[in-house]
C-alpha positions as CSV (number, residue, x, y, z in Angstrom):
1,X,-238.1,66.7,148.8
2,X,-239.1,69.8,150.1
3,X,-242.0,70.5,147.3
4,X,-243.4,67.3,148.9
5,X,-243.0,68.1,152.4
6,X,-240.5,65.3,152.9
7,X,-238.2,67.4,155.2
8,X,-235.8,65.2,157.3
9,X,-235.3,66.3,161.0
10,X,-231.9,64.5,160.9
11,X,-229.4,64.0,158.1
12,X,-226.7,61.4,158.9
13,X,-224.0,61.6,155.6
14,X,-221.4,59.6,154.6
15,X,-218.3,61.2,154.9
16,X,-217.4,60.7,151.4
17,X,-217.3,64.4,149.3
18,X,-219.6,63.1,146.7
19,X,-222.2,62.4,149.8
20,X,-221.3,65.8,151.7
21,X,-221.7,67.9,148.2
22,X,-224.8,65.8,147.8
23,X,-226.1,67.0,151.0
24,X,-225.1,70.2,150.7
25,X,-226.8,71.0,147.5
26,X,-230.2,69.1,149.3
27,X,-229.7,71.4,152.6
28,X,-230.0,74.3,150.0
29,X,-232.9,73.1,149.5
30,X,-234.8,72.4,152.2
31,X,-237.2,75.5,154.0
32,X,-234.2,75.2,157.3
33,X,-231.7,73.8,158.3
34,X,-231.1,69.9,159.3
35,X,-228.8,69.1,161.9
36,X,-226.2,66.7,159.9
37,X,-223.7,64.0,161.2
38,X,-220.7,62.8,159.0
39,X,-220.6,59.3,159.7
40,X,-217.4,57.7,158.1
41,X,-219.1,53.8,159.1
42,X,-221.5,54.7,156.1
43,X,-218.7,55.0,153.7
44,X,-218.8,51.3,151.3
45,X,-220.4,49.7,154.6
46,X,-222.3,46.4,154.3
47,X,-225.5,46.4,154.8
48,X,-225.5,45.3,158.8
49,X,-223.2,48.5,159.3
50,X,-225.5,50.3,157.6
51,X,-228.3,48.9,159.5
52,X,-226.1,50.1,162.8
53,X,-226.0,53.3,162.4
54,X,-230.0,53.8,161.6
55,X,-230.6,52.3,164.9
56,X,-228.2,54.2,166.7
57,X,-230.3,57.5,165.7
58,X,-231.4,59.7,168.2
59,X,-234.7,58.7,169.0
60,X,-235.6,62.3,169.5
61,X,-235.5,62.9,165.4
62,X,-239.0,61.1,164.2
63,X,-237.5,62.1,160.4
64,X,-234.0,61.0,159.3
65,X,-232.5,60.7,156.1
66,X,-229.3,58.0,155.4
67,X,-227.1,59.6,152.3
68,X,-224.6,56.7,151.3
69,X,-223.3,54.4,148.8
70,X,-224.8,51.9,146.9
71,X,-224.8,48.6,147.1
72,X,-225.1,49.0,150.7
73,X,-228.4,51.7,150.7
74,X,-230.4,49.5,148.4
75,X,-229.7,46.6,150.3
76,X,-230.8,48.2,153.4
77,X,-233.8,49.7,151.9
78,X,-234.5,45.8,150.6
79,X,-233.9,44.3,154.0
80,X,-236.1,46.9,156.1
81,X,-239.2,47.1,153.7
82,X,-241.9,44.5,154.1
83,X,-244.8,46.5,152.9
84,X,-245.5,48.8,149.7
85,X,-246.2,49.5,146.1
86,X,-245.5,46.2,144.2
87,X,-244.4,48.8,141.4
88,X,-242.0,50.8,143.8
89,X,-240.9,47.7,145.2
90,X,-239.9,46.5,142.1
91,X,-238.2,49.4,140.4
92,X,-236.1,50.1,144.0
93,X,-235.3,46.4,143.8
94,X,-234.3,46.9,139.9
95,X,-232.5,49.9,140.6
96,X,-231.6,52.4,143.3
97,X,-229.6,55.0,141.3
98,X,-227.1,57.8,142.7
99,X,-230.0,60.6,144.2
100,X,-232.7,58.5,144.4
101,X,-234.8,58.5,147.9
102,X,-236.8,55.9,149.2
103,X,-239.2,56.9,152.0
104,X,-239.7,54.1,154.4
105,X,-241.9,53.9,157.3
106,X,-241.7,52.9,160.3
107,X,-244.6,53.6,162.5
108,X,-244.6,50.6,163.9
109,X,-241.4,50.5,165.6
110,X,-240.8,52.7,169.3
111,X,-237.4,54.0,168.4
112,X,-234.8,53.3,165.7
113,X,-233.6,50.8,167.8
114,X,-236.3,48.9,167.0
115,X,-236.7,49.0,163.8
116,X,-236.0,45.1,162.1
117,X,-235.6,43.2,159.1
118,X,-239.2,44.2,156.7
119,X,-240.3,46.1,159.0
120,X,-241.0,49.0,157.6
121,X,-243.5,50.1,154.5
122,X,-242.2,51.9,151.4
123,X,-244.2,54.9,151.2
124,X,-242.4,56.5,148.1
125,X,-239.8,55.6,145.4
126,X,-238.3,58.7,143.8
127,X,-235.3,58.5,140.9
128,X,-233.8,61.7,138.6
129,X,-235.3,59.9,135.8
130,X,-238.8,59.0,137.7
131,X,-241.7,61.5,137.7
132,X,-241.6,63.6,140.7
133,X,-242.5,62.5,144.7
């Protein structure tokens, strides 16, 4: 993420430890530090949970990153892109495996609280066993 300049302003984690290590070892990562929530709604939420929370963000954080638990982050990702690669739209579809990252768009939208159902555009589809960003 960082290599690519995909640095998050806002980290909201599930407060799961697999999710906190996974941040963690991201944070590490990153060129400084993200101010992180632990959200336990994220934890094996549904999608419309899921969905909750994004809009609830802080409208002052333009970047934010969602670490949670599949099958509820793929579903999101599904629901809120209506724009992208076919190819990225197919493998995220396929397959959204433990530490991959979709980047999702949403210029259109004012706030997170506005942010709907394919609204947004997949800008990136990144997996451990893709090539990189």
């Amino acid at each position: 993420m960082a290599q690519e300049g995909l640095v998050p302003v806002y980290a909201i984690v599930s407060v799961a430890q697999r999710t906190r290590e996974t941040w963690a070892t991201v944070q590490k990562q990153l060129p400084e530090q993200v101010p992180a929530v632990f959200e336990p709604r994220i934890y094996e939420a549904a999608v419309g949970a899921l969905l909750e929370v994004v809009r609830a963000a802080p409208d002052k954080y333009r970047t934010v990153v969602l670490v949670g638990h599949n099958p509820g982050i793929s579903a999101l990702a599904t629901r809120l892109i209506g724009r992208g690669g076919a190819n990225a739209l197919v493998r995220l579809r396929h397959d959204f495996p433990p530490a991959g990252l979709a980047v999702i768009d949403f210029s259109d939208a004012a706030g997170w609280a506005d942010i709907s159902d394919h609204s947004g555009e997949l800008e990136r589809f990144a997996t451990p066993a893709s090539n990189p960003l």
